[in-house]
C-alpha positions in Angstrom: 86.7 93.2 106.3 86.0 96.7 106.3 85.3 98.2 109.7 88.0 95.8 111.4 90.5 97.3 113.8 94.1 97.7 111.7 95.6 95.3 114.6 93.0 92.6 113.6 94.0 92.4 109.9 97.3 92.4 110.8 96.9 89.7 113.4 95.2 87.3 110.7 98.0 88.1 108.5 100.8 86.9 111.0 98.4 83.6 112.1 98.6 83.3 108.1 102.0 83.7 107.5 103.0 81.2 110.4 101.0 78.5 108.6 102.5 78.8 105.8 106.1 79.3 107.2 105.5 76.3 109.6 103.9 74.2 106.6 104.9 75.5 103.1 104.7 72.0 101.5 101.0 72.0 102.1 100.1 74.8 99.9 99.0 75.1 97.0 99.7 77.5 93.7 96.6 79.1 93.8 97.1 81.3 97.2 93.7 80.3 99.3 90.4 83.0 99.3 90.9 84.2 102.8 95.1 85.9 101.6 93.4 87.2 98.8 91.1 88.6 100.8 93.2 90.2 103.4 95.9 91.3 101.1 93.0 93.6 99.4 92.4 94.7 102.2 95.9 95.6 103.4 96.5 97.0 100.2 93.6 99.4 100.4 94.6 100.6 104.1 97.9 101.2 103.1 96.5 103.6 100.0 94.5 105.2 102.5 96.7 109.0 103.4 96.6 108.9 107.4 96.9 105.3 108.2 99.1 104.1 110.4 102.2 102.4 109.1 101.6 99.4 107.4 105.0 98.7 105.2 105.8 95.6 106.5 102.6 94.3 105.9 102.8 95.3 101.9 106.4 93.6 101.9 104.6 90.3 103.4 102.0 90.2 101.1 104.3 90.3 98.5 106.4 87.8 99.6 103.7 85.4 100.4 102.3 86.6 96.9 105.8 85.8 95.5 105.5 82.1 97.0 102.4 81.0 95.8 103.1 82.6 92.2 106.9 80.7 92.0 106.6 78.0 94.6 109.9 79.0 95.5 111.1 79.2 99.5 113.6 81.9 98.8 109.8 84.2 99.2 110.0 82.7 102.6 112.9 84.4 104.2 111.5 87.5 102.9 108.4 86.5 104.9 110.8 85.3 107.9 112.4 88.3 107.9 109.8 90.7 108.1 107.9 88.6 110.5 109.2 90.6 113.4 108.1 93.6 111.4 104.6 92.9 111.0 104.4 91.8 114.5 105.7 95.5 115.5 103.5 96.8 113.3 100.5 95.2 114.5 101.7 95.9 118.2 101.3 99.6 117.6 98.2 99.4 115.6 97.0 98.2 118.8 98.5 100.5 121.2 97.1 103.5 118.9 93.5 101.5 119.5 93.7 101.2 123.0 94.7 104.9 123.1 92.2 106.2 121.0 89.5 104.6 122.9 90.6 106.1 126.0 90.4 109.4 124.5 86.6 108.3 123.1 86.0 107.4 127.0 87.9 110.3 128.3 85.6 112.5 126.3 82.3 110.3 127.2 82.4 111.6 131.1 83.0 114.9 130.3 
């Protein structure tokens, strides 16, 4: 995943966290490959100094990670609630993109 836009991985975490919100009888114990996968990778941006803020992203891995470790919905209104959150988040991850870009541009014609 390395290389990927901020925005992205926190896009595929919201798609994520909607399917399992929307359908939390269908999963299993064992959280699938792809969450383990992003929430590495969520883990190791938000370690990184400089990032931009990824807090509610932590906070929704660990609730999903809570779910599939106790089976237990009250992990999903942690995840409900900081839904909106993440989507923020991911909102200005993209906004900082787009902007950056436009300086790379800016600076191209120069």
């Amino acid at each position: 995943m390395r290389n990927i836009h901020l925005s992205v991985v926190l896009t595929d975490l919201i798609t994520f966290t909607e399917a399992v919100l929307r359908g939390p009888q269908l999963q299993t114990r064992m959280p699938p490959r792809n969450f383990t996968e992003l929430a590495a990778e969520i883990q190791r941006r938000h370690a990184q100094p400089g990032m931009p803020s990824s807090h509610a992203a932590v906070v929704m891995i660990t609730a999903l990670d809570g779910f599939f470790a106790d089976q237990d919905d009250s992990w999903l209104m942690l995840a409900g609630c900081t839904l909106p959150l993440l989507r923020r988040e991911a909102w200005a991850a993209l906004t900082s993109e787009r902007e950056a870009r436009g300086q790379e541009r800016i600076g191209e014609y120069r």
